[in-house]
C-alpha positions in Angstrom: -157.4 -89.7 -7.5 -153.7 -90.0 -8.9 -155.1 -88.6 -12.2 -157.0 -85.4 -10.3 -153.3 -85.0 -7.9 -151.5 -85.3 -11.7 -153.7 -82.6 -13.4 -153.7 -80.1 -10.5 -149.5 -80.3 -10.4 -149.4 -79.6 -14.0 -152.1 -76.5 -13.5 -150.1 -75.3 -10.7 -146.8 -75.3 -13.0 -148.5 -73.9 -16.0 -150.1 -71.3 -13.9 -146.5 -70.2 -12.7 -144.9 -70.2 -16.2 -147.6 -67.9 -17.1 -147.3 -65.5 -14.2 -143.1 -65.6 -14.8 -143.4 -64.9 -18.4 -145.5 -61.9 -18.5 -143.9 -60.3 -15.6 -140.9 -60.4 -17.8 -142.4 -58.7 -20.3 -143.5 -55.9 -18.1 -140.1 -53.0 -18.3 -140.3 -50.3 -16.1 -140.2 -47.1 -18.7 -137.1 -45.2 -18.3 -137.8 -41.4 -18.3 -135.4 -39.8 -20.7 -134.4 -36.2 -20.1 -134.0 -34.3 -22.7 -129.9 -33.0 -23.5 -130.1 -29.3 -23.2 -128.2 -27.6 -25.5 -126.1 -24.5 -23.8 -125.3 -21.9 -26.5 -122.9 -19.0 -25.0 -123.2 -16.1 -27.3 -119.6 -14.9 -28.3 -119.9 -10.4 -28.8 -116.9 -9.1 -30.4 -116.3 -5.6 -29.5 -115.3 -3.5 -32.0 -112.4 -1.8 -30.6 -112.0 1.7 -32.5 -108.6 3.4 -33.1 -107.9 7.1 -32.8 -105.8 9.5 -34.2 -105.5 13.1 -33.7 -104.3 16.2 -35.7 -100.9 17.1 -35.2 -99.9 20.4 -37.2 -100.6 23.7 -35.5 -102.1 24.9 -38.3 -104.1 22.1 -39.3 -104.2 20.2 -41.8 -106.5 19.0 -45.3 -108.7 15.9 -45.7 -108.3 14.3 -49.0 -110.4 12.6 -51.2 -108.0 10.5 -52.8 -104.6 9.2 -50.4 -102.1 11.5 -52.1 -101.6 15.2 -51.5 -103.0 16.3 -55.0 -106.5 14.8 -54.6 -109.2 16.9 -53.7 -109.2 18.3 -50.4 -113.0 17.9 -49.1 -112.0 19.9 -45.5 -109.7 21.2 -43.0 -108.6 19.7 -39.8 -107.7 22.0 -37.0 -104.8 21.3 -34.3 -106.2 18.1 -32.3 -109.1 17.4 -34.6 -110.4 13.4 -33.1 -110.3 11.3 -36.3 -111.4 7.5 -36.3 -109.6 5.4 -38.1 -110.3 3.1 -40.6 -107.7 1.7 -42.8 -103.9 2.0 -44.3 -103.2 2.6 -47.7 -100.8 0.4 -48.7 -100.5 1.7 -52.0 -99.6 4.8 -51.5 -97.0 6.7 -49.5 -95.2 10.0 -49.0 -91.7 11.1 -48.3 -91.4 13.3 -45.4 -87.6 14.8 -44.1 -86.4 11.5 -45.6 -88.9 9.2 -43.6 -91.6 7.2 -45.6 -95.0 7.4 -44.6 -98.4 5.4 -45.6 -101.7 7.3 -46.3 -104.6 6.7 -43.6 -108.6 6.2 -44.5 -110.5 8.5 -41.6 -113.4 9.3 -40.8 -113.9 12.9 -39.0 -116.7 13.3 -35.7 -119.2 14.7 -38.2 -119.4 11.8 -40.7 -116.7 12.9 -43.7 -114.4 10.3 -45.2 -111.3 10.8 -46.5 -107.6 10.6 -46.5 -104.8 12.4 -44.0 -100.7 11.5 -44.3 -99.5 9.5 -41.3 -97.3 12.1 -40.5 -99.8 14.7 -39.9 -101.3 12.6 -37.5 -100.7 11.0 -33.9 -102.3 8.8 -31.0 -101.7 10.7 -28.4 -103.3 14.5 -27.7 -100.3 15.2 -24.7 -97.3 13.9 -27.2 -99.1 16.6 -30.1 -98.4 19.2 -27.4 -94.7 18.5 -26.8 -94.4 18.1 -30.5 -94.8 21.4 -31.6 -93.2 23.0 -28.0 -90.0 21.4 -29.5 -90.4 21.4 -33.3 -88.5 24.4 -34.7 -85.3 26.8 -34.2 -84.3 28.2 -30.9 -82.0 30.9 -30.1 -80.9 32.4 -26.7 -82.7 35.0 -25.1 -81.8 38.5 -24.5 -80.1 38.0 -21.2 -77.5 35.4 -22.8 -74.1 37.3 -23.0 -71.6 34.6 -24.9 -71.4 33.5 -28.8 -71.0 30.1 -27.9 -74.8 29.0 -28.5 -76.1 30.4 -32.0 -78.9 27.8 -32.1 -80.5 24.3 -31.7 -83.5 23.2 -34.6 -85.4 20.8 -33.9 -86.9 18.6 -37.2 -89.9 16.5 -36.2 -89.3 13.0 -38.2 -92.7 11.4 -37.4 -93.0 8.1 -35.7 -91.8 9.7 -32.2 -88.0 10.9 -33.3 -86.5 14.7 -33.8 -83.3 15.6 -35.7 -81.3 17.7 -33.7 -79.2 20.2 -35.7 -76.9 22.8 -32.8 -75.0 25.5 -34.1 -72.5 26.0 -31.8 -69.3 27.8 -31.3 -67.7 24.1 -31.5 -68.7 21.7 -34.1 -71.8 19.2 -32.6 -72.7 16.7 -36.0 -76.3 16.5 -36.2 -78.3 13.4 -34.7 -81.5 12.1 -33.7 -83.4 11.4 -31.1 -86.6 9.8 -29.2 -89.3 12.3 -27.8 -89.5 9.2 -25.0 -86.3 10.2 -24.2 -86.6 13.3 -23.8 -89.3 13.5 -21.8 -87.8 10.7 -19.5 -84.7 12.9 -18.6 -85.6 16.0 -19.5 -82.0 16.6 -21.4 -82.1 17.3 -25.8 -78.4 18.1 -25.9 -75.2 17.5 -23.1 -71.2 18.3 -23.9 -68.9 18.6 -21.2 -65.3 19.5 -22.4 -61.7 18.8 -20.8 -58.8 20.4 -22.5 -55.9 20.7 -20.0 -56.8 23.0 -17.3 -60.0 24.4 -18.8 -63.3 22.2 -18.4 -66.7 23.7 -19.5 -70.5 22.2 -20.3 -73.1 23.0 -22.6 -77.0 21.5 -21.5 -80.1 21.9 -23.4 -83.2 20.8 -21.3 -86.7 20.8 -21.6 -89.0 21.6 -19.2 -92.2 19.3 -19.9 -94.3 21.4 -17.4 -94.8 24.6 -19.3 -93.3 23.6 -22.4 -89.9 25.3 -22.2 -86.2 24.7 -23.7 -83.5 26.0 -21.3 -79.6 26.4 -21.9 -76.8 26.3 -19.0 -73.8 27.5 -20.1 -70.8 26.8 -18.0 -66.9 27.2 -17.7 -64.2 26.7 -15.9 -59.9 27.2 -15.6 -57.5 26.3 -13.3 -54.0 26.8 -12.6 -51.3 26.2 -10.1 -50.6 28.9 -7.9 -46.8 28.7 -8.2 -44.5 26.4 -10.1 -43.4 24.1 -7.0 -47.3 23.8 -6.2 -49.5 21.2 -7.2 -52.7 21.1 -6.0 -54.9 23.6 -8.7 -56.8 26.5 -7.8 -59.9 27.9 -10.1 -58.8 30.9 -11.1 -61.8 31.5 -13.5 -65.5 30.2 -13.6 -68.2 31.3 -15.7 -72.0 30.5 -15.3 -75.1 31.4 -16.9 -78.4 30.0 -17.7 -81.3 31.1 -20.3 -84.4 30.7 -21.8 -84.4 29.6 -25.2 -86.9 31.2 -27.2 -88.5 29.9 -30.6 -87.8 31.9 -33.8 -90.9 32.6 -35.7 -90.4 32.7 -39.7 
């Protein structure tokens, strides 16, 4: 009986062992999700630059970026160009100013080569370009000497030389087209000598592309030789167009 009780103990533990050990070796499987891999796709846009024609009467596309190559076209005023390169190796000088050759390409397909200085980015600038470039003289109506002339030299890269020709001596000088256009105003003397004051303006009218000239002076003097408060005893006003001289 103690032998049968002994046996059935040690079945019962061996039984239990068994059972312990293979549930041990049963793993739950782990589901593995796969890494997905996110792949943003970078487009650079080619940003394109453009320049426009600046001369009014045009100007040539060359083969080669110097102004002896061949010329393989002619660019009217505003021609759209699309730009592709500088030249670094070459360059012209232009009213003093040094200026770098420019690969192009025109609207119908031609390559070639235009001066910097013939060129610029802005279509509304070209216009107030060549309503200021040049030598101006009074109109008709003007009655004094004292304004012969004002020329205007177009430097490139958004400056004029302003050269007057005045009764009184003005030294040349130069000049933003920003300016300009921000106030309107190329040239301004006013003049004090004792009891005669006088001004000289040169403006520009952005609107319809039009240089204007106020001339004004005036003189004063006491009434009597105990007196001294001054009366204007002279005053002399007068405005003008100034009108473009055509070679």
């Amino acid at each position: 009986m103690k032998l049968k009780t002994v046996i059935f103990i040690t079945l019962c533990f061996f039984m239990i062992s068994c059972i312990k050990e293979k549930t041990a070796k049963i793993e739950t499987p782990v589901q593995t999700i796969p890494e997905v891999e996110e792949k943003t796709e970078i487009t650079k846009e080619i940003v394109k630059e453009y320049y426009y024609v600046r001369p009014q009467n045009g100007i040539e596309l060359k083969s080669e970026p110097n102004e002896n190559s061949e010329t393989l076209t002619t660019l009217q005023l505003n021609s759209k160009l699309e730009f592709i390169k500088i030249d670094f190796n070459s360059k012209s000088i232009i009213n003093g100013v040094e200026f770098r050759w420019y690969n192009v390409k025109t609207e119908s397909g031609i390559t070639g080569y235009v001066c910097a200085f013939s060129v610029e980015k802005d279509p509304e600038q070209i216009r107030h370009i060549n309503n200021l470039e040049g030598r101006f003289i009074p109109d008709d109506t003007y009655k004094r000497d004292t304004f012969k002339s004002i020329t205007l030299n177009y430097l490139g890269k958004g400056k004029f030389k302003i050269i007057p020709e005045l009764r009184f001596e003005i030294n040349e000088f130069e000049i933003d087209l920003e300016k300009i256009l921000s106030y309107g105003i190329l040239l301004a003397d006013y003049s004090g000598i004792g009891m005669r004051s006088g001004e000289m303006i040169v403006r520009y009218d952005k609107e319809n592309g039009q240089l204007n000239y106020t001339d004004e002076e005036s003189r004063y003097s006491f009434p009597d030789d105990e007196s001294e408060e001054l009366i204007l005893t002279y005053h002399y006003k007068e405005e003008s167009k100034l009108i473009k001289q055509i070679d």
